[in-house]
Every structure is written in structure tokens, then in C-alpha cells.
N, C-alpha and C positions, 0 to 999 in steps of 0.2 A: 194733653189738653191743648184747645187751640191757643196761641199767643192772644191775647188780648194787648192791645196799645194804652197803656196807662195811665191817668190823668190825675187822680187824686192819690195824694200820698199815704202810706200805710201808718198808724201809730204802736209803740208797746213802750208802754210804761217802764221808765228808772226807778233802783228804790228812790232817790233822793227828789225825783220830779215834783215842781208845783206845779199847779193848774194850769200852766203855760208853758210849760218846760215838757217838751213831749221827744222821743226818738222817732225818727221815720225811718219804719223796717219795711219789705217786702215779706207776705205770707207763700209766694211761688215755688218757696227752696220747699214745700212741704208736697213730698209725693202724692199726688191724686189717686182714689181708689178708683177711681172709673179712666180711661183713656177716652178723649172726644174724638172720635172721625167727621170731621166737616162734611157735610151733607146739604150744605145750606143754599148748594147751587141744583139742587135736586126740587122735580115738580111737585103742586103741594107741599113743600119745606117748611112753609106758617102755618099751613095746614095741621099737618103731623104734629110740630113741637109742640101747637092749643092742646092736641091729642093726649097726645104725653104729657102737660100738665095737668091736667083734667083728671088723668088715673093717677096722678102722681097726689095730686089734691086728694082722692078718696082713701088711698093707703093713708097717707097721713093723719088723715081722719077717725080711720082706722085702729090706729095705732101702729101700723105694719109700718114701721120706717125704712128698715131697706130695700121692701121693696119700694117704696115714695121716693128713695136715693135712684134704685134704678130705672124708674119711669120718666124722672127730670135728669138724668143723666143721657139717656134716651130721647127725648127731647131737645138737650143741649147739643147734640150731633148736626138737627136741623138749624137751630140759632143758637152758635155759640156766644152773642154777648146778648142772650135773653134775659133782662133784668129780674123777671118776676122768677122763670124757671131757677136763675140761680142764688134770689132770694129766697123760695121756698126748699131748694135741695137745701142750702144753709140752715134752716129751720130744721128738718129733718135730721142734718148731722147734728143740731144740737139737743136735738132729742136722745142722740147715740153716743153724746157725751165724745162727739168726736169735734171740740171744739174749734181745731186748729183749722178743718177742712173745711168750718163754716166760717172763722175769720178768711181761708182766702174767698171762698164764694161771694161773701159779703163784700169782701174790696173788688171783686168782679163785677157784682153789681152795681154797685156805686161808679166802677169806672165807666160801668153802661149809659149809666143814666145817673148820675149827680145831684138829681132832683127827685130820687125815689126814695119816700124815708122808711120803706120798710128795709130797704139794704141796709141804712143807719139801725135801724130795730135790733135786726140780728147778729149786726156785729155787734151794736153795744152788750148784746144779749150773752153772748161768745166771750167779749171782755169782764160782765159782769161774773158767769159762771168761773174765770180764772181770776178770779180778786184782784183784775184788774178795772178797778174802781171808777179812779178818775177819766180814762179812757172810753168807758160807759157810760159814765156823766158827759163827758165833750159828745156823742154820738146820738144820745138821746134832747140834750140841746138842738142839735140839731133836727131832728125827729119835731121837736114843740114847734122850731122855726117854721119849717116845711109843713106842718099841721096844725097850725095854733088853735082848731076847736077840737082836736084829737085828745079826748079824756085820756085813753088808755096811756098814751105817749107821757103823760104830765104825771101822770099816776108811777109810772115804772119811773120815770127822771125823779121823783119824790123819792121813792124808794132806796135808788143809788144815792142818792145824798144824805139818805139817812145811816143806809149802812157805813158811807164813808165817816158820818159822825160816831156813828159807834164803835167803827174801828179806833178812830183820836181816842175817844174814852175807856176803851178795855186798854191800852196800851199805856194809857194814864196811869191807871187802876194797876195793871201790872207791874207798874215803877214802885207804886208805893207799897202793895205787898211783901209780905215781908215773910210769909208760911203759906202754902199753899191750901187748900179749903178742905182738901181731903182731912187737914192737921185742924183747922178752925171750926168746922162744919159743926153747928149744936144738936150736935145727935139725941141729946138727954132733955133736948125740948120736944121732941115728937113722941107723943104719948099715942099707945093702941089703943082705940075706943072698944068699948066691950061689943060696938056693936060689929066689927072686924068678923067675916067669918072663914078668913083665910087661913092658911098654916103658919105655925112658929114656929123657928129654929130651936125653940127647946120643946117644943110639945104644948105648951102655954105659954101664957104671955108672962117671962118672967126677965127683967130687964136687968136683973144683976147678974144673971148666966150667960147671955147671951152674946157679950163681948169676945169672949173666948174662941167663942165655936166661929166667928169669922176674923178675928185677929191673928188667931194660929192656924195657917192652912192646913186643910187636912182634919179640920173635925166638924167640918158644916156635916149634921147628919144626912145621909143620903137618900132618909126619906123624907125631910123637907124637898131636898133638891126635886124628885119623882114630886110629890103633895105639888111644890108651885108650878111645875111641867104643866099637871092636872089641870091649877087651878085656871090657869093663863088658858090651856085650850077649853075651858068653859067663857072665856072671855072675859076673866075675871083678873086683877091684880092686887100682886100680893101686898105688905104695906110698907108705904113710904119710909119708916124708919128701917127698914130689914135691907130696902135697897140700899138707904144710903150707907149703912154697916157693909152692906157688902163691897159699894163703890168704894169705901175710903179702906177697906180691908187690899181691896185688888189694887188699888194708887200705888200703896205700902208698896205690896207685893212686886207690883210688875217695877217699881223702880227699881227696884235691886237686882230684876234679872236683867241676862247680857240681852244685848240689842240683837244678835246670830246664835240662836239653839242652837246647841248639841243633842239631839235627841236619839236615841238607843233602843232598842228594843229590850221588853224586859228579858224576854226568853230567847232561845234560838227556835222553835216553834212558831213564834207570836207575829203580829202582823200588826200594820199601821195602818188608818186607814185617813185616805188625805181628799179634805172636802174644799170646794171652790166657793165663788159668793153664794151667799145665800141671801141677803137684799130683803131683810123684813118680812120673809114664804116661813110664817113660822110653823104651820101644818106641812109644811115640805120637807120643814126638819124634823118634827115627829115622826113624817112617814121613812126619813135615811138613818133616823134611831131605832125606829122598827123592824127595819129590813136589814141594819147590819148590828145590832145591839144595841144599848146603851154603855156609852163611856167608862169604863175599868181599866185599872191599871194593867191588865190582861187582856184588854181590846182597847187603844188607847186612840187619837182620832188629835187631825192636824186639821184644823180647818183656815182656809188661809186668806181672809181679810175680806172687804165687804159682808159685815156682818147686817147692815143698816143701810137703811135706806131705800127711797121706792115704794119696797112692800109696807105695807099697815100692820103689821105684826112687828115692826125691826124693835121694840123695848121689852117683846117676851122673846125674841132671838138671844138678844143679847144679854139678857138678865139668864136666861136658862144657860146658856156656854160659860157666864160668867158664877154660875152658882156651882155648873161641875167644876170648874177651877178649884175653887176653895174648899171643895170639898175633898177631892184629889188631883193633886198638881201634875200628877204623873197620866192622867186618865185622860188630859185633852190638851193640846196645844194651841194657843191663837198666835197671829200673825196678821198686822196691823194691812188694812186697805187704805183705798183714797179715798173711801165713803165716809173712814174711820175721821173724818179731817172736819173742821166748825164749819166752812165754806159750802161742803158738799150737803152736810146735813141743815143747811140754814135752806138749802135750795131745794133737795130732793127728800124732804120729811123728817129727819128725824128729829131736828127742833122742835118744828112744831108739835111732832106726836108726844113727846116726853113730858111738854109745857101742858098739853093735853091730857095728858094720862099722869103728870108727877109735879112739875114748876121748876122754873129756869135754874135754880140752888144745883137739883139732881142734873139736869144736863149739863152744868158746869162742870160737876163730876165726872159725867159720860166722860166731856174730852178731857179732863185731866188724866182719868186711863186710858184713853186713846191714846193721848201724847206720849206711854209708857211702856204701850206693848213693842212685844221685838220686831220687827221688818225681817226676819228672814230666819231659816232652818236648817239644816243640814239633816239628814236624818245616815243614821249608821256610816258616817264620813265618804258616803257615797253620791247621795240626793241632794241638790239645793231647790230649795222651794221658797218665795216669795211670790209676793201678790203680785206684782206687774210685770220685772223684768228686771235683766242685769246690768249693772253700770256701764254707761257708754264708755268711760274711761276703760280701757283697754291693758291700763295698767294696774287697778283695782285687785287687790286680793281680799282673801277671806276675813285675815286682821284688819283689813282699811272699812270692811262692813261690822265687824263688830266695835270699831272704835266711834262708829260713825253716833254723833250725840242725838240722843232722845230726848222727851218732855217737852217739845215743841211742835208750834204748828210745818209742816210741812215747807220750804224754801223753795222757792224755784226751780232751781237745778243742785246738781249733785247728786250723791248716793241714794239719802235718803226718797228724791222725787224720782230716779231712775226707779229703784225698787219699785215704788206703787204705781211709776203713769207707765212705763216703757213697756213695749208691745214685740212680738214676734213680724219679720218682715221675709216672704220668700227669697228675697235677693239679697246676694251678698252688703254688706259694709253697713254704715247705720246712716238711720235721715232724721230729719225733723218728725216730731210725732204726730199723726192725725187728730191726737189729741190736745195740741199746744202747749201739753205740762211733756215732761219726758222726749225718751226717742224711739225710734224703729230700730231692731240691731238682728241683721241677717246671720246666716247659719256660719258664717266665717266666725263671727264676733261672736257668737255662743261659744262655738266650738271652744275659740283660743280661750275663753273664760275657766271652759272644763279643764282644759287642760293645764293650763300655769298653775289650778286649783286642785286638781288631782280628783277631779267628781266625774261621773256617769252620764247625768243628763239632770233637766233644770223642770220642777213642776212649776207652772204659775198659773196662773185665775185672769179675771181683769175684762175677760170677753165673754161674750153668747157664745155656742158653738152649736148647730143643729140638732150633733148627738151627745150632747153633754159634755165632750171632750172633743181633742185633735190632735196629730200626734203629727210636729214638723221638724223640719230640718235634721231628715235621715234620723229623727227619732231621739235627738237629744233634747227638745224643746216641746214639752208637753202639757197643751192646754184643761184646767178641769172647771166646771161652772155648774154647779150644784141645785140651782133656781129654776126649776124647771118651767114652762107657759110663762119666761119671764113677764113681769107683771100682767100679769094674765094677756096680752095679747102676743107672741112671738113665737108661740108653739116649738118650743124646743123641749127636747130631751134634760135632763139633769141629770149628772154621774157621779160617781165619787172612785176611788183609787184606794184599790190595796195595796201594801208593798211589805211581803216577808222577807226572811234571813237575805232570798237570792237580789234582791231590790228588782224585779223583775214587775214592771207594773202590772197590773189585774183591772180590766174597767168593769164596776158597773152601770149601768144607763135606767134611767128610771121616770115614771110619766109624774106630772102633776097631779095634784089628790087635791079635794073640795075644800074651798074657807070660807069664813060665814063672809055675807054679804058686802062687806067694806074695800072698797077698791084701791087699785095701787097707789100712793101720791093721794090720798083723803088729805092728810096732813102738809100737803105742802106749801106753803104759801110764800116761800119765797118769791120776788119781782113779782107779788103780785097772780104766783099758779103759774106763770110763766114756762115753767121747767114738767108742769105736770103731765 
């Protein structure tokens, strides 16, 4: 990328920072996915880069965001300190949840031009999506300043200061708790109206039975589980008491399992079969139930985190993965994403869908088994599979990932946030992530990881891939993404992964299948729709 000469200083937030108390970082240590050739002394050069914003503007429109990344990257060749080109490619990578590359965009544009507040826009926008708060409130201030009849600006600065009061207050809340809600929850206040015509875990509505069959896993009948599958693809759901039995059943559950499976095959015959995001395409996971079974301890299925979010379906995603659990433990593995996290679902739907389809009590739930599922798997002591990527720390073994503490929200850095943000990079050693949460860690750094570990090669999730999958760094770093037409505009493929006795990967690839009319991010209302 060309040097830009700098003028406004970079901010990231301290834990301990008040509203004045800011660090001034540089976002430049963060590798660029595009390389800029200067072109800017070339005829028609203002020409061109109008050009390139213009088609760069209609992808995005679109929804087609990388190609909008590569039309204003193409543009920026002709003017590299094009304020608006490198405000709207920053919009674009925050559509791609590629946070870090739209904070430097945005301090690009800002160095361009100081007085343009949609650069303030999208970095606040970039700070907001990484729960950096305060820093999105100073940015969007400025936004009101520079626009003071600007609704929308006033609107999204209301927003960040609400969420910043809500944080003070859950944090409050959490001092004074004293058992967690999974243990409080008044389940024996939620009575089934007779006019309910969904399915029971006992066959009827009988509430003295019915404790049992999700308290001890392994007796939810399994034709409840298939009955709510049904009833959710009629666009129906099942009832509020059964879920929260189920949520406070799986709290139990997954608190006492380790943070790093061990998972086995049951036979020397038998195969596993390992799925990537699935993002709320809940007809997409019908149709990879259809095409490769349903769930059995005899077909058993790892699916490895983003289970929510985006799609409009993410509460019968997660309610269906979560009901084979209980019904048998051995039949499906989950593996905790960064969708999995309050932040992400407060932004990209699944808050709101839940408070829509259920009331804020159930979502509280959601993340309290969020905060419980394990981050990573091993399978036949050959395979490690997590959602993101492997600990930058280079010294990191297998024991330092199963010691690593659960029940919370996600930290900044460390294990825990390497697992779900960090990304596969073709070049040696690791960088700052595109993403702003986690790192990049090249095929040296995989490698050594397999090796002081004694494993094969690393499945992880995390990205789009065109054909469902990708297989880097000479094959030890294998991508799998399960969502196929992510949210209906991106035309990709969706795969999933077998892997028998030989651990020998198998791909499938498979197209996207019809859903009823509700489109991706219905539920989103985070900043405002901002993220939709």
C-alpha cells in the first residue's frame, strides 16, 4: 500500500481507560489484503478511480462485498489518499467482519481529509463491532460535530452510549449474582397452553416427567428431537418452557465438559463427519442432514462454531444441534465460534431474533451456554479442529488449551480469542489480524504447532471459501464453511468433511436449497441495522 504521511493520531482502548484516557496506536502493522500500485500519475487517473468507485458502490449494494473490496482497491491504485474510496472499501471490510482492515482504511481516510465524518462513521463503526465502546463514542462525537443536522449520526452516538450503559449495568448485575440463571431460571412458571400444537418431550404435556428426559443426557426421546426439526421447518416453534429446560439442561452439561475434546471414533469402520459455520441457513442444515444422515452415535458430526447469526433461522439452528446433544452426547460435537459471543449476536441478529421468537430471560441462557462450550477438539489424537485458528503463542501446547478458563465472554487476546478470531496467512511467521480480534499465523507457525503437539493437520471454519473448503499450507491447514449462498448473496459452495480410521479428509461440496422468504440480518438491529 502506498505510505500515506500521517496526521491524526490512531486510538485502542485500555481496560482501565476513562473517556479521556485513550492509547494512540498505529493500525499499519496490519497486513493489507490488496497491494496498491500508484498509478496516480497515469492519464485520466480521477477519471478511473470515479470509475472504480461507482462499481465499487453497486457491489456493495449488492451485497457482493469483495468484489466492492476489489473495485475500490482498484481505484485506490489511481488515488491513493482517496478519502471516500477508502471510506467505502472500509464499509465493505466491515461487512466481511474484517474489522482491523477497516480501522486502518478509516485512519487512511481521516488522514486524507480530517473533515470527512463518514471516515469517523466507519471507524467508530469498526470500534463499535470490537466492544470497543468508548472509542466509538469519541468518533461518532465527532461525526455529530462535523454534521450536527445528521439524524443518522445522533442516532448511532445514542446507541454507543446506551450500550456503554448497559455494559456498567450487566457488570453490576454480575457482582451481585450469586448462581447463575441456568440454576434460578422459573421454569415451573411457564405453563403450556392447551392451545400449543407443537411437540412434547413426553408425548404430552406432562410436567412432572419431563425434567428427567433433559436433566440426564441421553434420554431426550429422539422423536421429539426429528417432531421439533419438523416443526421449526414449518416455521413453527416449539415452546418456551422445553427450551429453557433444554438451555439450563446444556449450562449443566457443557460446564463440566473439558474446554479441548477428546473425540474417538466409536468403531474402526466409522467416520466423523466435520461441519463449518452454519450462520442461521437452517434449511441448509436440513439439506447436510439429508445428504449425509442424521446424527447417531454410529454417524456422529463435529460441527465447529458459528452456529448463529446473519441467517434468520440461527434459533432453530441452534435449538435443533442443541436438542441432538441431549439426546445423545456421543451423536454430535459442538465447538464454540465468535458468533457464539453477546457482542456479535447483539450486532448480527441473534439477539434480536431470540427476543423475537422467545424474550431476553432465553437469550440470557443462549450465552450462558455459549460461554460453556469447548473451543477446540482433537479427534482420534491425530486432528485439531477449532473455529478460528491456533495460539500465536508458539509455546502453547495441548494442556495450556484445555486449561484455558471458560464461562466467559471472550478477552481480547490470548488462547481463548486466538481459537475463535485467528486466520490462516500464505506467508511465513504471524501478523496482526484483518480482523482486529486475533492473528494471521503462516504455515511455519501451524506447522511447529503440529508438531511439539504430535497432530496431522488443523480443521478450522471462520471464512467463506468459494468451494466450501481450502486446503493450505501443503495441506496441514484446512478450511471448511458449511453456509452455502452465504446470506443469500455470495454464491459459494458449502462443504462438510469426513474423516475415518485413516484421518484422511473426504470433501463434500454442496449447493444452497430454498427458504421461506425472510432474509438474512431480518433481526438485526444492532447500531441501528448498521451491520445488516
Amino acid at each position: 500500500m502506498t505510505a500515506i504521511d500521517e496526521t491524526t493520531p490512531f486510538m485502542t482502548e485500555t481496560e482501565d481507560s476513562s473517556e479521556d484516557e485513550v492509547l494512540f496506536v498505529s493500525h499499519d502493522d496490519i497486513p493489507p489484503d490488496h497491494l496498491i500500485v500508484d498509478r496516480s500519475q497515469e492519464p485520466n487517473a480521477a477519471e478511473l478511480a470515479i470509475k472504480h468507485k461507482d462499481q465499487g458502490n453497486i457491489y456493495l449494494q449488492q451485497g457482493r462485498f469483495v468484489q466492492a473490496v476489489d473495485e475500490y482497491s482498484s481505484g485506490l491504485e489511481y488515488a491513493p489518499q482517496h478519502a471516500v474510496l477508502l471510506s467505502n472499501r472500509a464499509l465493505a471490510y466491515i461487512k466481511l467482519e474484517n474489522y482491523g482492515l477497516a480501522l486502518q482504511d478509516a485512519d487512511h481516510a481521516i488522514a486524507a481529509d480530517p473533515t470527512y465524518a463518514k471516515a469517523y462513521y466507519r471507524r467508530a463503526s469498526a470500534n463499535f463491532a470490537l466492544h470497543h465502546f468508548k472509542l466509538a463514542r469519541k468518533d461518532f462525537r465527532t461525526v455529530v460535530k462535523l454534521k450536527p443536522k445528521d439524524k443518522d449520526g445522533k442516532v448511532k452516538l445514542a446507541a454507543v452510549e446506551k450500550a456503554i450503559r448497559e455494559e456498567l449495568f450487566a457488570k453490576a448485575i454480575e457482582a451481585e449474582q450469586t448462581a447463575p440463571l441456568s440454576v434460578t431460571f422459573p421454569i415451573d412458571a411457564i405453563e403450556v397452553s392447551s392451545t400449543y400444537t407443537g411437540p412434547h418431550p413426553t408425548g404430552s404435556y406432562q410436567p412432572d416427567c419431563e425434567a428427567a428426559l433433559f436433566e440426564s443426557p441421553g434420554q431426550l426421546p429422539r422423536e421429539f428431537v426429528l417432531a421439533a426439526m419438523d416443526y421449526f421447518k414449518q416455521q413453527q416453534l416449539i415452546h418456551k418452557r422445553y427450551v429453557a429446560r433444554l438451555l439450563m439442561a446444556c449450562a449443566t452439561y457443557y460446564a463440566k465438559e473439558p474446554t479441548l475434546m477428546r473425540i474417538q471414533l466409536p468403531t474402526p469402520d466409522a467416520r466423523i463427519t466435520v461441519c463449518g459455520d452454519t450462520h442461521g441457513q437452517y434449511y441448509d442444515v436440513l439439506n447436510i442432514l439429508e445428504l449425509n444422515g442424521m446424527p447417531s452415535k454410529d454417524n456422529p458430526y463435529l460441527f465447529n462454531g458459528d452456529f448463529v447469526d446473519r441467517g434468520s433461522f440461527s434459533v432453530e439452528v441452534i435449538l435443533t444441534l442443541l436438542l441432538w446433544k441431549m439426546h445423545d452426547p456421543a451423536c454430535i460435537y459442538l465447538t464454540r465460534g465468535n458468533h457464539e459471543t453477546k457482542n456479535m449476536n447483539k450486532i448480527y441478529g441473534f439477539e434480536g431474533e431470540v427476543k423475537a421468537k422467545y424474550d431476553d430471560k432465553i437469550f440470557q441462557l443462549f450465552l450462558e451456554v455459549f460461554s460453556w462450550l469447548p473451543l477446540a477438539a482433537v479427534i482420534e489424537d491425530q486432528v485439531f479442529v477449532t473455529h478460528g485458528g491456533i495460539p500465536v503463542d508458539e509455546t502453547v501446547m495441548l494442556e495450556d488449551i484445555s486449561n484455558t478458563k471458560r464461562g466467559m465472554e471472550p478477552p481480547e487476546s490470548g488462547i481463548m480469542s486466538d481459537l475463535l478470531w485467528s486466520d490462516p496467512q500464505p506467508f511465513p511467521g504471524k501478523s496482526p489480524s484483518k480482523r482486529g480480534v486475533g492473528f494471521a499465523f503462516g504455515p511455519d507457525i501451524a506447522q511447529a504447532f503440529l508438531q511439539r503437539n504430535h497432530l496431522k493437520f488443523i480443521i478450522r471454519s471462520h471464512e467463506v471459501k468459494e468451494e466450501g473448503y481450502l486446503v493450505e499450507h501443503d495441506g496441514k491447514t484446512i478450511t471448511v464453511f458449511s453456509a452455502p449462498n452465504y446470506c443469500d448473496s455470495m454464491g459459494n459452495k458449502g462443504a462438510f468433511i469426513h474423516l475415518n480410521a485413516t484421518m484422511e479428509p473426504r470433501f463434500t461440496k454442496f449447493e444452497a436449497v430454498p427458504h421461506p422468504n425472510v432474509k438474512p440480518m431480518a433481526y438485526a438491529a444492532g447500531m441501528g441495522g448498521l451491520f445488516a
